[in-house]
C-alpha positions in Angstrom: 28.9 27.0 2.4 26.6 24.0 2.6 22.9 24.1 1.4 20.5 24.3 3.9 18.6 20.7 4.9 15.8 20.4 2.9 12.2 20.3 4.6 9.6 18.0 5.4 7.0 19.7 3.3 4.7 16.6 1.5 2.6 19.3 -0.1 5.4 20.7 -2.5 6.3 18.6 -5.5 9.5 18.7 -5.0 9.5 17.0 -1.4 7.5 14.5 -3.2 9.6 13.6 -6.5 12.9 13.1 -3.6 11.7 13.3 -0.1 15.1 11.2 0.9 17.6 14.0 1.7 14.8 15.4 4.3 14.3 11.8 5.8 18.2 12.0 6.2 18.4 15.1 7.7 15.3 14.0 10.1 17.5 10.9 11.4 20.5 13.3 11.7 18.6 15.8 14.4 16.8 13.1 16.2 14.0 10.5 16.6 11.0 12.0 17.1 9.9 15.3 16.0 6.6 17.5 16.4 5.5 18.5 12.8 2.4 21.0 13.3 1.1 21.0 10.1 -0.7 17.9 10.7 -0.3 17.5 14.3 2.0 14.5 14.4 5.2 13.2 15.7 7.2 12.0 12.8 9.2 8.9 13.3 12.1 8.9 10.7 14.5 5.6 12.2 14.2 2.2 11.3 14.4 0.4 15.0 12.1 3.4 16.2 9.4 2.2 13.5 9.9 -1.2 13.8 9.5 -1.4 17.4 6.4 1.2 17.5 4.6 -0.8 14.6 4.5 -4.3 16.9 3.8 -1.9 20.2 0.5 -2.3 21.8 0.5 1.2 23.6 -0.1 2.7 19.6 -3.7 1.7 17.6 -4.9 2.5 14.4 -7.6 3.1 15.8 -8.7 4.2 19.5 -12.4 3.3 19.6 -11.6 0.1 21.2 -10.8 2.1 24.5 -11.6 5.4 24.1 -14.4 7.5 22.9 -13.7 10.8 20.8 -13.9 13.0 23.9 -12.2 10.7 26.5 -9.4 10.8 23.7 -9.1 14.1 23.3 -10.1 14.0 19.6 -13.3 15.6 18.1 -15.7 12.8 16.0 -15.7 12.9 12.5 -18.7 15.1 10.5 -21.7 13.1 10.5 -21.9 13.2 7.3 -18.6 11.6 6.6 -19.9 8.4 8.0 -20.0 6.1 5.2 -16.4 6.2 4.3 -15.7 5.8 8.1 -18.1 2.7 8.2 -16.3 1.4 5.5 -12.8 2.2 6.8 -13.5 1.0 10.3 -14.8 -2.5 9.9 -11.6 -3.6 7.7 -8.5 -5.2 9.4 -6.5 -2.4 8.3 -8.4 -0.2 11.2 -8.9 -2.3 14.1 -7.4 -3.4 16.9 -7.6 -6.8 18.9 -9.7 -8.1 20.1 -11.9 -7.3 17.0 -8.8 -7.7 14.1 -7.6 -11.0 15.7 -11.3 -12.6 15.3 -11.3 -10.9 11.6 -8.2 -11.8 10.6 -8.5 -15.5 11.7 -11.6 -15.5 9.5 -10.6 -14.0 6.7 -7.4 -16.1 6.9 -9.7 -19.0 6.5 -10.5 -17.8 2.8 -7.5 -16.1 1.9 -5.3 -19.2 2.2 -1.6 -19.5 1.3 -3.3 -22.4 -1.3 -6.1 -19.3 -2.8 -2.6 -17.4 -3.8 -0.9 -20.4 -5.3 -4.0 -21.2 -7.2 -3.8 -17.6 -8.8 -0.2 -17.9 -10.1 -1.0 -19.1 -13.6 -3.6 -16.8 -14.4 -1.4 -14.1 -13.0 1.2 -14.9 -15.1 -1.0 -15.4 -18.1 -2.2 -11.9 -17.6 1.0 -10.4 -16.8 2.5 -11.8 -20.2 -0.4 -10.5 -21.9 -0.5 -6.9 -20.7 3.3 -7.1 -21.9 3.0 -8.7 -24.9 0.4 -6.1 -26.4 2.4 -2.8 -24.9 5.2 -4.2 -26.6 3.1 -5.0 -29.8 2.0 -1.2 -29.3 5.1 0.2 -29.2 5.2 1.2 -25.9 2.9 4.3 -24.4 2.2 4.9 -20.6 3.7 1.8 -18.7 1.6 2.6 -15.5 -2.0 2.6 -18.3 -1.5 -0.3 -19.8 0.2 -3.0 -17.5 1.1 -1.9 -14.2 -2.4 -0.4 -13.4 -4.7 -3.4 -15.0 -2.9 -6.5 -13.8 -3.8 -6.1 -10.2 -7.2 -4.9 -11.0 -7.4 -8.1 -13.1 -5.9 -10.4 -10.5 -8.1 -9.2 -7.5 -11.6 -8.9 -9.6 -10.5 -12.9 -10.9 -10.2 -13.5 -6.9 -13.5 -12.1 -5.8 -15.9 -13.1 -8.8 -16.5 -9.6 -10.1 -17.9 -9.9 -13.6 -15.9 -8.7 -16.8 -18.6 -5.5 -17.4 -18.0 -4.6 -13.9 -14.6 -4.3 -13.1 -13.6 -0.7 -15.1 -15.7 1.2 -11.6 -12.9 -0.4 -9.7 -10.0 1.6 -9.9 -11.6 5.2 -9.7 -13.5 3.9 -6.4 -10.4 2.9 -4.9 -8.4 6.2 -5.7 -11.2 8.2 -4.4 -11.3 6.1 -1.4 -7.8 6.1 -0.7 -7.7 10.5 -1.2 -9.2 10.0 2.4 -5.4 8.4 3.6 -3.1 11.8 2.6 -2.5 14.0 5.2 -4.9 16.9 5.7 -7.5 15.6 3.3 -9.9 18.6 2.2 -13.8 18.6 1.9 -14.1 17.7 -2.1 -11.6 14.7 -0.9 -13.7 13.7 1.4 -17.2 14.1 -0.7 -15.8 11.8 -3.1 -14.4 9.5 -1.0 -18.3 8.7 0.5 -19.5 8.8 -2.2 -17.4 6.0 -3.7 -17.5 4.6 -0.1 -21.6 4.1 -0.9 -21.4 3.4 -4.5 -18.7 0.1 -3.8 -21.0 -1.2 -0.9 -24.1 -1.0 -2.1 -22.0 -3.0 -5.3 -20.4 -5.7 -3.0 -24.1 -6.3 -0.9 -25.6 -6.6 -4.4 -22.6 -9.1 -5.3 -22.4 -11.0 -1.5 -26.3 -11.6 -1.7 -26.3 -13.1 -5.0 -23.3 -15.4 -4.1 -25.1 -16.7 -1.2 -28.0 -17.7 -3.7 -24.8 -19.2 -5.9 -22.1 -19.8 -4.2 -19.0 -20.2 -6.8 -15.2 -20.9 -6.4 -14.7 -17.0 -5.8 -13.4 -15.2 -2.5 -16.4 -13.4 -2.0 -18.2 -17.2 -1.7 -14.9 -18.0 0.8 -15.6 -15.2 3.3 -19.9 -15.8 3.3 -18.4 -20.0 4.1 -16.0 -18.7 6.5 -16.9 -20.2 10.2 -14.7 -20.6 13.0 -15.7 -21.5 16.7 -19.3 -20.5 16.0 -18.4 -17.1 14.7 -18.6 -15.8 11.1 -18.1 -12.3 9.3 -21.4 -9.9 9.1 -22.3 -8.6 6.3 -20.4 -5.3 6.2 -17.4 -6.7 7.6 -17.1 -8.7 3.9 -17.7 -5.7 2.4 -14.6 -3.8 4.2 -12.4 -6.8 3.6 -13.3 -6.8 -0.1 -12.3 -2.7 -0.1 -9.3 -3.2 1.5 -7.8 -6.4 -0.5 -8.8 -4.0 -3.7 -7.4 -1.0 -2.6 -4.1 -2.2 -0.7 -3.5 -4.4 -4.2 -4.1 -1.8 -6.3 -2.4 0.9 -4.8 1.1 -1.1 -3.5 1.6 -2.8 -6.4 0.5 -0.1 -9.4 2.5 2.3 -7.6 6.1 -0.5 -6.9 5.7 -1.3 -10.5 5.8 2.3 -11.6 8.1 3.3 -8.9 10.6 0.3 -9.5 10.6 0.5 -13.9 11.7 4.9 -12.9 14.2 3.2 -10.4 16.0 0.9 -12.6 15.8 3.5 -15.9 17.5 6.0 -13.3 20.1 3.3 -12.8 21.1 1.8 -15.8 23.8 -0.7 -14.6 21.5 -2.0 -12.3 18.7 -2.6 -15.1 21.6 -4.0 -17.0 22.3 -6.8 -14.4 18.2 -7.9 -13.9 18.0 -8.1 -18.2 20.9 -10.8 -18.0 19.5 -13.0 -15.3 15.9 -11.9 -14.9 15.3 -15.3 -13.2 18.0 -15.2 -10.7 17.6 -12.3 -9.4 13.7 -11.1 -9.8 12.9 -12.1 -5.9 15.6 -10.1 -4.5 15.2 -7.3 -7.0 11.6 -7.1 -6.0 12.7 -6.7 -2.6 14.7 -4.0 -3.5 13.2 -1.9 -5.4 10.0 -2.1 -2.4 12.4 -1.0 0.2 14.5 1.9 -2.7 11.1 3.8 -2.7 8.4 2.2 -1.4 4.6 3.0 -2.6 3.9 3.7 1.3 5.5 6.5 2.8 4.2 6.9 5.6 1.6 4.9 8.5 0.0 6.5 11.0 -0.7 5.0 14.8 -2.8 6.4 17.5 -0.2 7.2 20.8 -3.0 4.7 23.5 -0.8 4.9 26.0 2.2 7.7 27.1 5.2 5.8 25.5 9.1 7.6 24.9 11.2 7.3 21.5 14.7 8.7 22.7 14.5 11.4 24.9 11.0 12.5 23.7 7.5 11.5 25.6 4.7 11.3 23.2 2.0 11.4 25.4 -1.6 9.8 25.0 -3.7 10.9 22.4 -1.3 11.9 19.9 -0.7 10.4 16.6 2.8 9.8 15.5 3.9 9.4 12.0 6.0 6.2 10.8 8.1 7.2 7.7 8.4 4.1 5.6 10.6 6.2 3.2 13.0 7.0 6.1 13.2 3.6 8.1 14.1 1.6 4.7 16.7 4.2 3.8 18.5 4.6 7.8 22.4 3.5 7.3 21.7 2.1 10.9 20.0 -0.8 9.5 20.9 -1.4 5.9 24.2 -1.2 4.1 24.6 1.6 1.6 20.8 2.4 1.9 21.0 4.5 -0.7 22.4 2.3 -3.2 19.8 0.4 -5.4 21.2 -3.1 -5.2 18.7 -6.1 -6.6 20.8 -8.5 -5.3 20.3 -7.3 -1.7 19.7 -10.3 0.8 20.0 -9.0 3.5 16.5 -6.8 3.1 13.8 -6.6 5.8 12.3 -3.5 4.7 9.2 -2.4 6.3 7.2 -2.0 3.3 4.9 -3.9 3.6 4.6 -3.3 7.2 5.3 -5.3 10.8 3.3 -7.0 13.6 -0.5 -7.5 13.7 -1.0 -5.3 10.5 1.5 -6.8 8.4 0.1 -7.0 5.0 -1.9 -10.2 4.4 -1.3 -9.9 0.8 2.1 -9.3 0.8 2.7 -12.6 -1.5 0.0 -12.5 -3.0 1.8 -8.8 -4.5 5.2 -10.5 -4.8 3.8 -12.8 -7.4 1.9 -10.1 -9.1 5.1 -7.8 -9.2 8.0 -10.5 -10.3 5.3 -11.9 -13.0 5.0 -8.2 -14.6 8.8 -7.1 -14.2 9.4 -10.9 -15.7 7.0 -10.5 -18.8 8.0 -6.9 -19.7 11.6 -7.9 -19.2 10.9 -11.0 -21.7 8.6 -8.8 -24.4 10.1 -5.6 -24.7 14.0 -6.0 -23.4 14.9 -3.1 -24.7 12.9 -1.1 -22.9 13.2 2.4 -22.2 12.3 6.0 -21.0 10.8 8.5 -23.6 10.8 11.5 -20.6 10.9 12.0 -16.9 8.1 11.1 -15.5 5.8 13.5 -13.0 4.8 12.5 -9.6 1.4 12.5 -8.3 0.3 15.1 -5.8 -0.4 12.1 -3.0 2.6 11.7 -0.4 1.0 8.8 1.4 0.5 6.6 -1.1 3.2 7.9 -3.7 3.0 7.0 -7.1 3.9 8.5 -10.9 0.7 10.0 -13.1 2.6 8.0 -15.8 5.5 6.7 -17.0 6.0 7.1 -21.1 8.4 4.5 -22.3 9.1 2.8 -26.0 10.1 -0.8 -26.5 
């Protein structure tokens, strides 16, 4: 007798320490199905989310057309507003014409050359962080490297003063509670409040930077000009949340995903120690699309549009399963073999289309310089006990991970 299919439940721990067996079962009954526990269609096959990530009928927002009413939706509480100020005015949110006028600016100050600038102080801070956990003996690998390297890298890249940056981190998780299904009302209370607390910090910050400007990004984005247009005010701010946030929380959670990944997979771990250089870009790659930090993306239905035999009809959202589309046999061979020589690899980590992640190099870097200086200080790395996982599904990460060199 087989074992019933296990559920798509991301409120039980156990869905969340291995939601892969559901995603496969999901692919085996279908490509779209109604899950009314948070009123969305969930989207479990790779062509199904590619295609529906770079289709204009879906938003991520549908303000642009559509008021609440008109959409069928009911406005947010009132009181809620400053996180959805915040939210809204960030690329992440918006939809053209308004994201491709943002984008183009911001692209004007996060340039391919402002990432290449960074790499020796990433690298400098990556060996660093590694050198002392080794020093240490080990301890929580997520505490002490994987969580303050991006915090470091992204606070170098906007100017944000030494004394300041330790607000950073708990800001962003309280924002990003706000992006997990269902989020209740204390969720919510802290994520305004952290909302208010990081603007009124980054209008303090902007309006002393245009007194002095410096080489910073925050300087970059008040300089930004294009065709007579520049960024307001809060749309710096929104930028600024969302670089922090999407850095922190991608690459804290890959480098704590990926180091439980290769200690589950010894032979694998093995083959990076012995040729860390040759094979860090690929293994990256790999261990983004294995289990990547973002399960799941939600898009706004704009327009009626069909996946398979299903219509999805306007004013529905539908659920894109990361999880699921890097894991479908359909695209990739042996998904569910970890191999960090994988070439072949366009996983849709890091997303597809208009929202594709702008600082998806900038994270390469970051990740490849802290697997490459742990790998280099402590190479004999390994797992004290199994680690537990956070109670976020969205954005799914381990509380820690206790290793000793």
């Amino acid at each position: 007798m087989t074992s019933p299919a296990p559920a798509f439940d991301p409120w039980q721990p156990s869905f969340v320490a291995d939601p892969y067996p559901a995603y496969a079962s999901l692919r085996e009954q279908g490509r779209a199905h109604w899950f009314a526990p948070s009123r969305q269609w969930l989207i479990p096959h790779f062509e199904d989310v590619r295609a529906l990530l770079t289709d204009r009928r879906l938003g991520r927002t549908y303000l642009h057309r559509f008021t609440h009413e008109e959409f069928g939706r009911t406005a947010p509480p009132p009181e809620h507003e400053p996180f959805h100020t915040l939210n809204g005015n960030g690329m992440l949110d918006l939809e053209a014409p308004d994201h491709t006028r943002l984008r183009r600016l911001v692209s004007k100050a996060f340039t391919p050359r402002t990432v290449q600038g960074l790499v020796p102080t990433i690298r400098r801070l990556a060996a660093g962080l590694a050198e002392s956990f080794a020093a240490s003996g080990g301890g929580d690998l997520i505490a002490a490297v994987a969580e303050p390297l991006p915090v470091e890298v992204i606070a170098e890249m906007l100017g944000i003063p030494h004394a300041d940056r330790p607000a950073l981190r708990p800001w962003s998780a309280d924002i990003c509670g706000m992006f997990e299904l269902n989020p209740g009302e204390e969720t919510a209370r802290r994520a305004v409040r952290a909302s208010e607390e990081f603007s009124a910090y980054l209008r303090g910050l902007i309006a002393a930077r245009r007194k002095d400007p410096g080489e910073d990004l925050i300087s970059a984005l008040i300089a930004a000009y294009d065709e007579g247009d520049r960024l307001s005010e809060q749309e710096m701010v929104s930028t600024c949340v969302l670089l922090l946030n999407a850095g922190h929380e991608a690459t804290v959670n890959t480098t704590g995903n990926g180091w439980w990944t290769l200690f589950r997979h010894p032979d694998q771990l093995a083959r990076l120690r012995d040729a860390p250089d040759a094979l860090l870009s690929t293994a990256v790659d790999e261990l983004l699309r294995y289990d990547t930090p973002l399960q799941l993306f939600e898009r706004w239905v704009l327009e009626d549009i069909r996946v398979g035999d299903t219509l999805i009809p306007r004013g529905s959202e539908v659920a894109l399963l990361f999880g699921s589309a890097n894991r479908d046999p359909a695209r990739f061979e042996r998904p569910d073999t970890l191999d960090l020589a994988r070439t072949d690899n366009p996983h849709l980590s890091f997303g597809a289309g208009i929202h594709y992640c702008l600082g998806a190099p900038l994270a390469r870097i970051e990740l490849a310089a802290s697997f490459g200086a742990l790998l280099r200080a402590a190479p004999g790395l390994r797992l004290v006990r199994e680690p537990e996982w956070r109670p976020g599904y969205v954005i799914r990460g381990l509380r820690e991970l206790l290793v000793e060199v």
